[in-house]
MIBAFI-363204 format. One record per atom (N, C-alpha, C): x, y, z. Coordinates in steps of 0.001 Angstrom, whole numbers, padded with zeros to 6 digits, always signed. Layout:
N
XYZ...
***
This chain:
444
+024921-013842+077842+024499-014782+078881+024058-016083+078236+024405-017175+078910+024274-018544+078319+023811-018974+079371+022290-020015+079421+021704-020316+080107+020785-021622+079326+020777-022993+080089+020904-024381+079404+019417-025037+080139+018602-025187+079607+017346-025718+080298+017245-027493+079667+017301-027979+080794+016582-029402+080738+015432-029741+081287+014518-030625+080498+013003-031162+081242+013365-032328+080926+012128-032706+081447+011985-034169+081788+011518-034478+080092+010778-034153+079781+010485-034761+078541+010400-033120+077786+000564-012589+058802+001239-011525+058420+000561-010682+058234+001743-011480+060327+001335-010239+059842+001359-010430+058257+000682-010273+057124+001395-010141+055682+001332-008880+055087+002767-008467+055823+003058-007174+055366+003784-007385+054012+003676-006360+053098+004190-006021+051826+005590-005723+051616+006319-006866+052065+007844-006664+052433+008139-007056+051144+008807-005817+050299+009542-006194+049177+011283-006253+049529+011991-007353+048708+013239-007362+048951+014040-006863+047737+015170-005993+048138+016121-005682+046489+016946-006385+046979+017557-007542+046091+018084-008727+045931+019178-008376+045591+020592-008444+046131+022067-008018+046374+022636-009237+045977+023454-009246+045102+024130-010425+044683+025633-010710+045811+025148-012108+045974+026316-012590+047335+027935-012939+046025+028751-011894+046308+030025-012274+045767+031365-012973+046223+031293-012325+047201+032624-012748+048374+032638-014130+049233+033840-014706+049278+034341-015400+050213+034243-015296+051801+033500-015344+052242+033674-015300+053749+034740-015959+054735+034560-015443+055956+036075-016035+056448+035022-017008+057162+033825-017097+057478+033107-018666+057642+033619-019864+056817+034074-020916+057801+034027-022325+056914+033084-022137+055688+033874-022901+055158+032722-022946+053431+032863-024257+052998+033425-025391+054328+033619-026438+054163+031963-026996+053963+031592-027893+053484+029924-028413+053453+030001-029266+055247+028508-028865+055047+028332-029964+056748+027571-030571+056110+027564-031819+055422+026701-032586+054651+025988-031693+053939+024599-032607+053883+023546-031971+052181+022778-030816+052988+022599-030130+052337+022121-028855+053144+020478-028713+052723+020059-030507+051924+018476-030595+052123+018189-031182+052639+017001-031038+052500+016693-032710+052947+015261-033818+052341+016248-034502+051780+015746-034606+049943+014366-035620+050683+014320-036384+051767+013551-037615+052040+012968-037170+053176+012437-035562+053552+011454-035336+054728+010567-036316+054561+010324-036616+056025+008979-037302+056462+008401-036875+057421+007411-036927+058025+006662-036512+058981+007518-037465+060429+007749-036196+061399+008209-036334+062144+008224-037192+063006+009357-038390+063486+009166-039684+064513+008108-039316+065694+007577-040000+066304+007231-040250+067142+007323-041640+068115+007760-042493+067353+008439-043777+068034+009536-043765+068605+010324-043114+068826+011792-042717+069551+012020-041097+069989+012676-041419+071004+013570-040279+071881+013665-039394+070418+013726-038063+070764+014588-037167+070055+015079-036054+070836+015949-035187+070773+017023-034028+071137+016805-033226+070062+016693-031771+070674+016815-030739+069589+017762-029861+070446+018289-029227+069726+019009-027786+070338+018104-026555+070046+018242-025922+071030+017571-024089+070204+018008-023385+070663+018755-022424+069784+019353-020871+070734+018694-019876+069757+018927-018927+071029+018570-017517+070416+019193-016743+071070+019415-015557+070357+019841-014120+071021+018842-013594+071855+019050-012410+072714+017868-011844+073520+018298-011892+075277+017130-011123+075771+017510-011142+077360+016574-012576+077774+016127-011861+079161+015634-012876+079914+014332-012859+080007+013459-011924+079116+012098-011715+078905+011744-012343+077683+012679-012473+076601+012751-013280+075673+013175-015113+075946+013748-015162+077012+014050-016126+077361+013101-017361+077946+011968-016386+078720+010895-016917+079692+010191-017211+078565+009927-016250+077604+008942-016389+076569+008789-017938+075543+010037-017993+075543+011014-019323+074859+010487-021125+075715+010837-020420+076916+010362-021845+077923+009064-021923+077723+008124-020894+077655+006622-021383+077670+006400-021881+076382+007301-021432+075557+006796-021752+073898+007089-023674+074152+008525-023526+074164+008592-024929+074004+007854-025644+075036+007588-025948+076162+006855-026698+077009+005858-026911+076483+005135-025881+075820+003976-026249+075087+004012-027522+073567+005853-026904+072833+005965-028009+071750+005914-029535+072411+006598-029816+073518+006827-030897+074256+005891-031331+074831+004630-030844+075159+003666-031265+075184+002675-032430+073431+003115-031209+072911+002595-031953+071404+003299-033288+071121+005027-032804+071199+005606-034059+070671+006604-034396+072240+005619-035595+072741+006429-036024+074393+007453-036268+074128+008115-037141+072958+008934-037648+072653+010346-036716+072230+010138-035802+071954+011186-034340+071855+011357-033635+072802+012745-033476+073616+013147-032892+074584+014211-031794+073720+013616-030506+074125+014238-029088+073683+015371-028784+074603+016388-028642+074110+017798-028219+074808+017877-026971+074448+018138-025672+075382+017538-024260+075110+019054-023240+075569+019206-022524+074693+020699-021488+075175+020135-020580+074820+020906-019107+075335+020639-017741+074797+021496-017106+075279+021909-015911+074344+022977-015266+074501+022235-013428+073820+023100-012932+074653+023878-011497+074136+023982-011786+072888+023669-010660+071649+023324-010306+070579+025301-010366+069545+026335-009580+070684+027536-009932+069525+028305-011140+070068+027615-012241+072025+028445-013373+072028+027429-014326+071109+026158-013869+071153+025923-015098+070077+026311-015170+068676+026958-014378+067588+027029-014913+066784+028698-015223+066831+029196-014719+067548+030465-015167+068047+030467-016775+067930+030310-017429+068898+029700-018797+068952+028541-019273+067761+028337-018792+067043+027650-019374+066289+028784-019640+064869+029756-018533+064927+031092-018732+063829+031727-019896+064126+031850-020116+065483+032525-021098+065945+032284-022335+065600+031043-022489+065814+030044-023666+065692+029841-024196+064305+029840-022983+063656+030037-023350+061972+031304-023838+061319+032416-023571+061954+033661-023528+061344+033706-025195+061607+032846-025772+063126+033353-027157+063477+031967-028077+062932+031091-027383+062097+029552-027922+061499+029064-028667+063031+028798-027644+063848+028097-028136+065142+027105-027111+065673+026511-026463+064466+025219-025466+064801+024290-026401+065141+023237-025515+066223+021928-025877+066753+020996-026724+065703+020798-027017+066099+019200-027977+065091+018636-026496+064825+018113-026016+065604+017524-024905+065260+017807-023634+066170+017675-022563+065461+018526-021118+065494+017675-020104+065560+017957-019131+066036+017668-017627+065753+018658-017392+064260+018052-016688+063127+018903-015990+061923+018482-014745+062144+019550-014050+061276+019241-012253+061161+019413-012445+059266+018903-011425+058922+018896-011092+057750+020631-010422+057461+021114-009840+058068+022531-009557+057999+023732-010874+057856+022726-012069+058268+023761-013279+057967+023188-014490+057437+022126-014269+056970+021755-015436+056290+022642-015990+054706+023081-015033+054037+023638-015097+052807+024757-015729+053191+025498-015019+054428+026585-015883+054752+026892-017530+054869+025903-017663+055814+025540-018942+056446+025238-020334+055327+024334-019419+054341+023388-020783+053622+024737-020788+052341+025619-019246+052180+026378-019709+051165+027351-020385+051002+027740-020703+052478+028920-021910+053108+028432-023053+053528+026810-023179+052681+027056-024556+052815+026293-024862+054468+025854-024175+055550+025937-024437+056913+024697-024286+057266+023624-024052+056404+021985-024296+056578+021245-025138+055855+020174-025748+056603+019344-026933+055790+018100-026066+054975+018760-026582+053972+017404-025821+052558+015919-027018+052964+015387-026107+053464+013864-026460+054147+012954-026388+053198+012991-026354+051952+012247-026300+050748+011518-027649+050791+012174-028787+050894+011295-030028+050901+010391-030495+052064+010881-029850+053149+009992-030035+054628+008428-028802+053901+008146-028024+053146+007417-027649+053399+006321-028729+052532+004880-028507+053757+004012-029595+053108+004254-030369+053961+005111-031093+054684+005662-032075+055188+005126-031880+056717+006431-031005+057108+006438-030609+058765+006619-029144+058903+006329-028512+057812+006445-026915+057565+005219-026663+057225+004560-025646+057131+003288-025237+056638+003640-023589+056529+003788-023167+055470+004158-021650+054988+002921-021342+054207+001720-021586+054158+000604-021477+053616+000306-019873+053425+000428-019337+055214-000017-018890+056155+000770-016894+055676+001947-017319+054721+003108-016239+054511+002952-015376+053619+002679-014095+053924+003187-013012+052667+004570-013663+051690+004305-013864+050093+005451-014650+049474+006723-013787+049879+006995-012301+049713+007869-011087+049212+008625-011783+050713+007657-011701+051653+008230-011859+052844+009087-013295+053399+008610-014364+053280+009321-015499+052795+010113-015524+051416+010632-015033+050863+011774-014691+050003+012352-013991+050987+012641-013393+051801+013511-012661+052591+014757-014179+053368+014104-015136+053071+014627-016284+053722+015182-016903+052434+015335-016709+051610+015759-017716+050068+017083-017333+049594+017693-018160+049385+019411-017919+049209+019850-019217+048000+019851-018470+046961+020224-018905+045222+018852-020249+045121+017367-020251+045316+016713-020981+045391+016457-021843+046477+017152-022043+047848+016610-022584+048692+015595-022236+049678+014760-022706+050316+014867-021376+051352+015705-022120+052868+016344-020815+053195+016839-021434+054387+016782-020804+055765+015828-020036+056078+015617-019045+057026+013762-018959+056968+012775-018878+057834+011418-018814+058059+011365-017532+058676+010744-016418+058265+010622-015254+059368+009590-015485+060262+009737-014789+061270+009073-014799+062417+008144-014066+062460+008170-012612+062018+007445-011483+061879+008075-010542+061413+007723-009306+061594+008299-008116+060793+008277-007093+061740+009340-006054+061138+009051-004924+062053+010115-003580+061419+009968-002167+061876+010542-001227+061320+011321-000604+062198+012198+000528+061691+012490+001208+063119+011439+002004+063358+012468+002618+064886+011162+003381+065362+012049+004080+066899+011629+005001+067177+012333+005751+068338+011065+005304+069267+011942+004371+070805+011360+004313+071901+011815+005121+072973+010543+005925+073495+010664+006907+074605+010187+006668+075877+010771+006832+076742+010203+006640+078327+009626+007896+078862+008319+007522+078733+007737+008691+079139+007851+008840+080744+008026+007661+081485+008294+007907+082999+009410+008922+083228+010598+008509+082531+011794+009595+082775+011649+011123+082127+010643+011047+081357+010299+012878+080746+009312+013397+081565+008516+012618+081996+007915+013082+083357+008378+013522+084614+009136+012500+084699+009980+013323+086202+010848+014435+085822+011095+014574+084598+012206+015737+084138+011410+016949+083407+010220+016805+083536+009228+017630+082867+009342+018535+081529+009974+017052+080769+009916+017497+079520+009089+017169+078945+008709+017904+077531+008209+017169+076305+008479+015803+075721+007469+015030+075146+008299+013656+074195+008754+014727+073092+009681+013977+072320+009611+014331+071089+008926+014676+069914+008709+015857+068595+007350+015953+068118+007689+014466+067231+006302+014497+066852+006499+013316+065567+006856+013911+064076+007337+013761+063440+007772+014002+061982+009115+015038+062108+009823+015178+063407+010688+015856+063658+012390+015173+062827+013011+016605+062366+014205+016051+061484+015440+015609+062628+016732+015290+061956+017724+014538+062786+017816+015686+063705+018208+016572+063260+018788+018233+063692+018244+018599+065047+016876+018475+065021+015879+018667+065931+016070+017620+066982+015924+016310+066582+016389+015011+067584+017184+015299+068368+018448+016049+067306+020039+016242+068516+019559+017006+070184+018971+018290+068859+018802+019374+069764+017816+018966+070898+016823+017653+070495+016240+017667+071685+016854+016593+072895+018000+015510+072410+018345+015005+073042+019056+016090+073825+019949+016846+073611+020732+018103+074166+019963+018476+075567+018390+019050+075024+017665+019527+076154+017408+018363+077326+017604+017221+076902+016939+016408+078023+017981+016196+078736+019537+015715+077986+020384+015863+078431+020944+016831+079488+020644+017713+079619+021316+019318+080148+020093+019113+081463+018868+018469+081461+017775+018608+082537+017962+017757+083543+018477+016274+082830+018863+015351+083799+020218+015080+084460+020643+016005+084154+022217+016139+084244+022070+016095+086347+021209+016471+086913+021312+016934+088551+020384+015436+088629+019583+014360+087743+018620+013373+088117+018998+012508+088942+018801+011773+089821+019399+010227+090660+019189+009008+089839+019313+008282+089157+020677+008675+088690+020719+009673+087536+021805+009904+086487+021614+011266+085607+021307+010171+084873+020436+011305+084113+019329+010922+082691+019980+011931+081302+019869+011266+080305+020407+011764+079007+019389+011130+077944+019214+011873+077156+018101+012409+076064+018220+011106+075157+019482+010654+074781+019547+009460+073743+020679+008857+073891+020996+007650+073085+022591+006886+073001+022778+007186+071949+023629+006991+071869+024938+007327+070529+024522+006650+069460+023871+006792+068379+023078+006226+067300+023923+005956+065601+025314+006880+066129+025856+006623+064992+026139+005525+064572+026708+004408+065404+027099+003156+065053+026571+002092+064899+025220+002728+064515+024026+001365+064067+023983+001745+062386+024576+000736+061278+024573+000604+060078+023383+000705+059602+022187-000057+060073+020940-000120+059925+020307+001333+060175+020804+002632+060882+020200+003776+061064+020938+004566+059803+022015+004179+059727+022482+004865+058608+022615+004835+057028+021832+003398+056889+021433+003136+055785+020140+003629+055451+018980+003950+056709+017988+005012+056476+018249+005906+056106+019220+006826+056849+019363+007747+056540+020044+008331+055023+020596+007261+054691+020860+007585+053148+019776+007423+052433+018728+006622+053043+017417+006442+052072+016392+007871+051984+016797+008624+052915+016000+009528+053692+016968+010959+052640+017987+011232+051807+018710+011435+051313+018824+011073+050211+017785+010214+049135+017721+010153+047825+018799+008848+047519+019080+007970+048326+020394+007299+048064+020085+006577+047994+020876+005106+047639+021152+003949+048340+022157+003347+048974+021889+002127+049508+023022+001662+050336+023807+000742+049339+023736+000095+048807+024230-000881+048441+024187-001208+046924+024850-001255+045556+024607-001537+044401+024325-003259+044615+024112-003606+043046+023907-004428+042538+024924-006327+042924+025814-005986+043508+026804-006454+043543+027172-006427+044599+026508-005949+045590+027147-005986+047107+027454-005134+047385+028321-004074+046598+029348-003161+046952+028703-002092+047803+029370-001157+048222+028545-000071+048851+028298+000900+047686+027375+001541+048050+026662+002197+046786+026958+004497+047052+027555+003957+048014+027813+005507+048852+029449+005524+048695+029476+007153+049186+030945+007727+048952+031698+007561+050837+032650+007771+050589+033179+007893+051910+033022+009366+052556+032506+009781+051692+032030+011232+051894+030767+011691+052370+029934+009941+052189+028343+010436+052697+028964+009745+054153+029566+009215+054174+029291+008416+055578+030417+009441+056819+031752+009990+056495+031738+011237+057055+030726+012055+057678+030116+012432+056441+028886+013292+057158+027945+012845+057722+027751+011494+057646+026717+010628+058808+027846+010866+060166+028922+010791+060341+029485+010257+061672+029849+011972+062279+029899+013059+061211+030207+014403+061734+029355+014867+062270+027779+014704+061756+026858+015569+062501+026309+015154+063919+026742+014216+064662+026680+013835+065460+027714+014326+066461+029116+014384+065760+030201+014706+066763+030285+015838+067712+029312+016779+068231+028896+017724+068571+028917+017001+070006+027719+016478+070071+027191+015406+070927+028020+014773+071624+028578+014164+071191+029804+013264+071629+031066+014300+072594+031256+015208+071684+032182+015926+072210+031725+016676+073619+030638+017046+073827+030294+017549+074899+029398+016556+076196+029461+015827+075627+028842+014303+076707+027441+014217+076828+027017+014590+075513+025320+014579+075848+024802+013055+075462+025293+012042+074686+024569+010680+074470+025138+010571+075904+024486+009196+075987+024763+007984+076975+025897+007846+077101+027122+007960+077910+028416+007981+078121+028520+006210+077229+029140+005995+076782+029326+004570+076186+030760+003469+077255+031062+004141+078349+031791+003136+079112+030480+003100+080529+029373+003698+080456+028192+003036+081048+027221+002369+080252+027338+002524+078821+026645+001460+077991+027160-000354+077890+028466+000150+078285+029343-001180+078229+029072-002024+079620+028692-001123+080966+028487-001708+081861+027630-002382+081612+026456-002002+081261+024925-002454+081557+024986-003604+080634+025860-003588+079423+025253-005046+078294+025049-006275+078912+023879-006762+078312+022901-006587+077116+022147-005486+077598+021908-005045+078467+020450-003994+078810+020972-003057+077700+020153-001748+078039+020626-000842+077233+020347+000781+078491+020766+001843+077865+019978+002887+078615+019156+003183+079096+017860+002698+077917+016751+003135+078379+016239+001708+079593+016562+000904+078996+016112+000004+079788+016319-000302+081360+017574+000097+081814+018127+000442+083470+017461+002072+083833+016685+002708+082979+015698+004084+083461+016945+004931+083203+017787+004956+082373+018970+006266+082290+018939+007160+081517+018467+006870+080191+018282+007185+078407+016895+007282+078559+016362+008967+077615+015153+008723+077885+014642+008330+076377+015515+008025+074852+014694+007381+073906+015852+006576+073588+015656+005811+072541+016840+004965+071427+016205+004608+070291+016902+004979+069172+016305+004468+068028+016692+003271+067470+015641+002161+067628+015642+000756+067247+014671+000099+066931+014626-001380+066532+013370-001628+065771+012296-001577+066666+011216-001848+066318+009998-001065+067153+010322-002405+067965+010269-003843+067685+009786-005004+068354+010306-005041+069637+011757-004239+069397+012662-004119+071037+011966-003610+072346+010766-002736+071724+010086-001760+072687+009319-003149+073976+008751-003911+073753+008494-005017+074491+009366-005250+075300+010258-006020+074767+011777-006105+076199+012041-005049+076884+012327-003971+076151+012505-002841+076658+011838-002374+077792+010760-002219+077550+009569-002020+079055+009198-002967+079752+009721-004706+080032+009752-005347+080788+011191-005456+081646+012194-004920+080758+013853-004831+081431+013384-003323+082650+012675-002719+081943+013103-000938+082693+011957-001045+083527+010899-002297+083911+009730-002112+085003+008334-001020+084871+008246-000720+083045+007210+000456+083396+006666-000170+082099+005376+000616+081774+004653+000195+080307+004346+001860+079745+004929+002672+080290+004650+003974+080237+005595+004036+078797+005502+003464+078325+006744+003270+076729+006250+004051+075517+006639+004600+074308+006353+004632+073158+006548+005180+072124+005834+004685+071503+006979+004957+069534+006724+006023+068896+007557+006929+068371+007442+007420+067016+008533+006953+066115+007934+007695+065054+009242+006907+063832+009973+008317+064001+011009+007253+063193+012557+007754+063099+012274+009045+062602+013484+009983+062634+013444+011341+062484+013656+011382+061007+013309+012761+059970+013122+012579+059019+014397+013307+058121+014395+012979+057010+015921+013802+056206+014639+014358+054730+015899+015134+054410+015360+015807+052948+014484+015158+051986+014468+013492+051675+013386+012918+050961+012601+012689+052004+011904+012765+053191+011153+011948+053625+011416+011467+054603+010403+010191+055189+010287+008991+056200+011653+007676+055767+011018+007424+054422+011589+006686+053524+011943+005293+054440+010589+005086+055473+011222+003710+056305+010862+002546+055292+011189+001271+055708+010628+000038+055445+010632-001398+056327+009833-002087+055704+009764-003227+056437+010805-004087+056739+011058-005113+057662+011780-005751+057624+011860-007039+058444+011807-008040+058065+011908-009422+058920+012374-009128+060137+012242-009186+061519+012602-008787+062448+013738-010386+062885+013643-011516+062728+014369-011906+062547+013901-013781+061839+014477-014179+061733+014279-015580+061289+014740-016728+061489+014058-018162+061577+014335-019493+062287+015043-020342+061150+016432-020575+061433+016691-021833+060584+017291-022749+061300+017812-024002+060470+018751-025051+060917+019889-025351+060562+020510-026261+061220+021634-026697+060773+021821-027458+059759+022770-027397+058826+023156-028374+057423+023436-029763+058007+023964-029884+059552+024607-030897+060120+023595-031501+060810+022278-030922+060990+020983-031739+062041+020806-033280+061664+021055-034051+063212+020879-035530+062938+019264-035367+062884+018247-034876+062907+016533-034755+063055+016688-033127+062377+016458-033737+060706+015946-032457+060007+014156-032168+060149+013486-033743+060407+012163-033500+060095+011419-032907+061716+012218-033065+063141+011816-032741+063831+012182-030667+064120+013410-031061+063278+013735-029560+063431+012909-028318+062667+012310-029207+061182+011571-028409+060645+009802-028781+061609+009365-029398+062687+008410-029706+063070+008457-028128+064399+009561-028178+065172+009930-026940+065786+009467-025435+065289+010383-025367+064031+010371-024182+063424+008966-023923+063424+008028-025074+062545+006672-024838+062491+005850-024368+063512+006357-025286+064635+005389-024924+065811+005365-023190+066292+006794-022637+066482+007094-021629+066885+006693-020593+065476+006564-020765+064670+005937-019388+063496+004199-019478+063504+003770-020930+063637+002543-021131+063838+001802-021082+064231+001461-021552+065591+000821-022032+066406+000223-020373+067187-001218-020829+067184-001504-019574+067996-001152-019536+069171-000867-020770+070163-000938-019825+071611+000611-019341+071389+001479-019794+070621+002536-019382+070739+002875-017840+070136+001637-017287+069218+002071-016266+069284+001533-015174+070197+000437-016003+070981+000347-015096+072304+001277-015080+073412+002004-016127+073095+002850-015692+074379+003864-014754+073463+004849-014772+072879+004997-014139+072274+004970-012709+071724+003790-012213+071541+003151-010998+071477+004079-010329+070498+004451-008857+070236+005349-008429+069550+006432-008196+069879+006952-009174+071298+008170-009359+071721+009378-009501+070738+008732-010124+069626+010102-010460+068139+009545-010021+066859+008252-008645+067393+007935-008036+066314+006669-008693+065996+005898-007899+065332+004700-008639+064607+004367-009595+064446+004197-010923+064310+003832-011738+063927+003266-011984+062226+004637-012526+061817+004374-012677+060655+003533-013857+059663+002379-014325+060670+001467-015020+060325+000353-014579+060770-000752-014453+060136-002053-013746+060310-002489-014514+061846-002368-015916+061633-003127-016548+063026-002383-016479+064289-001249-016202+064163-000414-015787+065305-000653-014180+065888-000692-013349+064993-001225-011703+065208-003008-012339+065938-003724-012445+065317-005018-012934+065480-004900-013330+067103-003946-013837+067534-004348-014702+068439-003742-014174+069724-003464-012678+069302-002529-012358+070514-003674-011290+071248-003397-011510+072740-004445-010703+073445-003832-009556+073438-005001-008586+072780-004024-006745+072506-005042-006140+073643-004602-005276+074941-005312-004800+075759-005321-003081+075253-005971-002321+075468-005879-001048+075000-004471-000386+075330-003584+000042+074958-002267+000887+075840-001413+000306+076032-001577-001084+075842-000627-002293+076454+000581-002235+075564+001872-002613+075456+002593-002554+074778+002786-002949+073563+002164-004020+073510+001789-005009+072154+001371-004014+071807-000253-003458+072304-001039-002495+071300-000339-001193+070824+000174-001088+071698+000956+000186+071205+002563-000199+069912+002860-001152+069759+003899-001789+068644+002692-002117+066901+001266-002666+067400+000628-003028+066904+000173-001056+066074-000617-000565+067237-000486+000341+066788+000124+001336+065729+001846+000962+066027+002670+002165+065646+002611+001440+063914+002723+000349+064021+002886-000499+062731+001813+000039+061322+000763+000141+062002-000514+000410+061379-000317+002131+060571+000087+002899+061627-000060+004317+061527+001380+004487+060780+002371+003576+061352+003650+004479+060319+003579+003356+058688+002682+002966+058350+002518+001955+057333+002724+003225+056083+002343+004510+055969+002596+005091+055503+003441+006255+054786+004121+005420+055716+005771+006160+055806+006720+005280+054981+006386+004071+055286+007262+002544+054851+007045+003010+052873+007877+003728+052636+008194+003726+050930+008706+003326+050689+009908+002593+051388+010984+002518+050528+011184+000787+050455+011730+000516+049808+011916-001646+049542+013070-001550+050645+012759-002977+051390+013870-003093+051844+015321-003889+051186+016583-003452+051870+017584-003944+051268+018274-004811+051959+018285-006122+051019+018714-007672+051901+020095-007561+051498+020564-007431+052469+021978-007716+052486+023056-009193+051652+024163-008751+051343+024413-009629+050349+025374-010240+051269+025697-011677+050925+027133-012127+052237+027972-010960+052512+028073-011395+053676+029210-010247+054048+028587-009241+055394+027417-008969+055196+027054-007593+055601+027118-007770+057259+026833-009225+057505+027058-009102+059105+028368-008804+059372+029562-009291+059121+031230-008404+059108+031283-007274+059204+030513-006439+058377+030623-004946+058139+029842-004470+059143+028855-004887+059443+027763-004192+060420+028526-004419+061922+029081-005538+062360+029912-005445+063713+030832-004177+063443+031522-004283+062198+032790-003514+062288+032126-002012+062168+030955-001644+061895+030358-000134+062069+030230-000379+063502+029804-001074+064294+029191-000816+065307+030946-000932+066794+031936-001596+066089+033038-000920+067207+033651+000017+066382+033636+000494+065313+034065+001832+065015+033121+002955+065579+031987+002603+065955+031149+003799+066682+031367+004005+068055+031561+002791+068333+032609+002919+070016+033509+003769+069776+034471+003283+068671+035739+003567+068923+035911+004851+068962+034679+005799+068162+034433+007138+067928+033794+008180+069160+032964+006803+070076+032567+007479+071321+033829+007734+072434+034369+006759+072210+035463+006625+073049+036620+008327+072640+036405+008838+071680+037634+009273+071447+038775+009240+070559+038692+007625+070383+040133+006953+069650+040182+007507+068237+039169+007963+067494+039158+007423+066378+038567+009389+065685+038828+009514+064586+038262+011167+064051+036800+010432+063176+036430+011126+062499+034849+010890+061818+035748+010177+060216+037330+011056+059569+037814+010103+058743+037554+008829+058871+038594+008239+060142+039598+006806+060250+038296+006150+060497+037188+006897+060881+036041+005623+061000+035627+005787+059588+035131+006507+058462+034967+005932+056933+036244+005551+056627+037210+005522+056673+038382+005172+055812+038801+003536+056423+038567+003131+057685+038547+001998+058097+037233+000458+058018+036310+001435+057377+035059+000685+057676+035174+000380+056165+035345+001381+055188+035530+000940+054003+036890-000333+053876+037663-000350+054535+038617-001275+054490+038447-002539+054333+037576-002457+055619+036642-003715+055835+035318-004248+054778+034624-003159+054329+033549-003245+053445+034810-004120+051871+035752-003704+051492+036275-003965+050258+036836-005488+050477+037276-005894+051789+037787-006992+051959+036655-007921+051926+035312-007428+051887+034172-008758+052699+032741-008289+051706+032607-007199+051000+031217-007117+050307+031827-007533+048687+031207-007670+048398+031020-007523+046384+032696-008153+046089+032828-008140+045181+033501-008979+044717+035269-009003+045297+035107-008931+046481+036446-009017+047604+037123-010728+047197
***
């Protein structure tokens, strides 16, 4: 969904990164959009008109959240009028390839950690290194965690906050179906089996209710799960660090499920996008980052929401932290110093991280967490909560993806269709995904 507004006028969590060397060519322009610094920041005009762009991914709870933020920047600076889009999670970066190929990205952006390497290594982000001090103020940042934004010495990405996975459950729909939640520290095996049971209960519900969605085709769950398994994801070099043999058995033990129709049918997942299952009251958990749980229980109308962590494998929890997502700009911005004045406002500013709340995850600045009203039970508190209590689970470093990884991560995620659907055996999805992994990670 694309939607265009005109007006009139740390946390510091202990986010360590293992640093993946970017090898490959991307099929992104790698043409330059001019200097990708900006060697002569100054403190931001105020004598003239300015225009910014800002998009982000997200629904329409993220969206509202966005208008109050900026009305408030536009208040600070009268003279800056915010031009505002948002999209669906695979049309926005769709359009954002686009936009790069013609160097006509936003002044300022939503980034993911899955594409920042891409982006800043073609040349198509402004290295914000000299705005800080200026119209940036990173004072405020866990360092480990701002390195999550740095690409061969620049930085070109600001995180927002942080956040882990985490299984969200609707306790409204296990109530009416008078089940159990799930236990906590429960293994995958157990998950199935309990999605199975909820599945098989809601099967007669108005509408029918099913235990979970189809979880195989999130890269990000299955790179836990190799962590959870003594592994890693990824060597030194980009490459994948696994056999086609571990990832088989990630996509087999699931096929049970699939075969007998217990996830979320996935040609009613396709209806609902962007929502999701749980969020239209259908699915009674999904495993995703905790920060989603916010949208989540403002899309589905209840606050009756909540987290445990992910299910466990033979080593452990083995979760970790992770930038939930991050603000950059364009290499091509005619107003680098207002764009880095934006970014600031939105990582900074306390009321903004009350409106905000852990809608985009934690707040990865102490005065933004600080400043958010946490009511007992409330959803925030309960994200705030889960953060605190599964802090002890978080062993493992997280792994920053090297260029490339956003390519591979779409292409896991329609090979997991393609697997719900039928089309495809638990092989042709490792033997195809690797296809893709050799053409686009490590030295392709």
């Amino acid at each position: 969904m694309v939607r265009t507004r005109t007006t009139p006028r740390t946390r510091t969590a202990a986010v360590q990164v293992t640093a993946l060397a970017a090898a490959s060519a991307l099929a992104l322009s790698a043409c330059g959009g001019g200097t990708t610094a900006s060697a002569d920041a100054a403190p931001v005009a105020t004598d003239r008109d300015i225009e910014l762009s800002l998009v982000w991914w997200g629904d329409d709870d993220r969206a509202s959240r966005y208008e109050e933020a900026v009305a408030l920047f536009e208040e600070k600076y009268p003279n800056i009028d915010v031009q505002t889009q948002f999209q669906a999670w695979d049309d926005y970066w769709t359009a954002r390839s686009t936009e790069a190929a013609g160097q006509t990205l936003p002044d300022v952006f939503q980034m993911d950690l899955a594409y920042i390497h891409q982006y800043a290594s073609n040349n198509q982000l402004l290295d914000l290194s000299n705005q800080v001090g200026v119209n940036l103020d990173t004072a405020g940042y866990d360092e480990a965690l701002l390195a999550s934004g740095a690409v061969n010495g620049g930085q070109f990405g600001i995180p927002t906050s942080t956040n882990t996975l985490g299984m969200i459950r609707h306790d409204d729909l296990l109530d009416e179906l008078g089940i159990d939640p799930p236990a906590e520290g429960l293994t995958w095996d157990e998950y199935d089996a309990w999605i199975r049971e909820v599945s098989e209960a809601g099967a007669d519900h108005d509408p029918q209710v099913y235990g979970g969605t189809d979880y195989t085709g999130t890269l990000w769950l299955f790179i836990q799960w190799l962590l959870q398994q003594g592994k890693t994801a990824f060597d030194d070099d980009g490459t994948p660090a696994f056999t086609k043999d571990d990832l088989v058995a990630w996509v087999e033990r699931t096929q049970p499920l699939r075969d007998d129709g217990v996830f979320y049918p996935v040609q009613r997942a396709k209806q609902v996008e962007p929502l999701t299952g749980l969020q239209v009251n259908e699915a009674a958990t999904e495993l995703t980052w905790d920060n989603m749980m916010a949208g989540y229980s403002a899309s589905a109308g209840t606050e009756n929401v909540d987290l445990l962590p992910v299910p466990t494998g033979a080593d452990g929890s083995q979760q970790f932290w992770k930038p939930s997502m991050l603000l950059s700009s364009s290499a091509s911005t005619q107003e680098p110093d207002a764009a880095a004045a934006l970014i600031d406002f939105l990582v900074n500013d306390p009321e903004v991280g009350a409106i905000f709340g852990t809608s985009k995850g934690v707040p990865a600045v102490v005065g933004q967490r600080d400043a958010m009203e946490i009511e007992e039970g409330s959803v925030d508190g309960k994200i705030v909560g889960y953060e605190d209590a599964v802090a002890e689970r978080v062993t493992a470093d997280t792994p920053l993806p090297a260029e490339g990884y956003g390519v591979v991560e779409v292409e896991f995620k329609r090979l997991g269709e393609e697997l719900s659907y039928g089309n495809i055996t638990p092989e042709e999805f490792a033997d195809q995904w690797f296809q893709s992994a050799e053409a686009n990670l490590g030295g392709a």
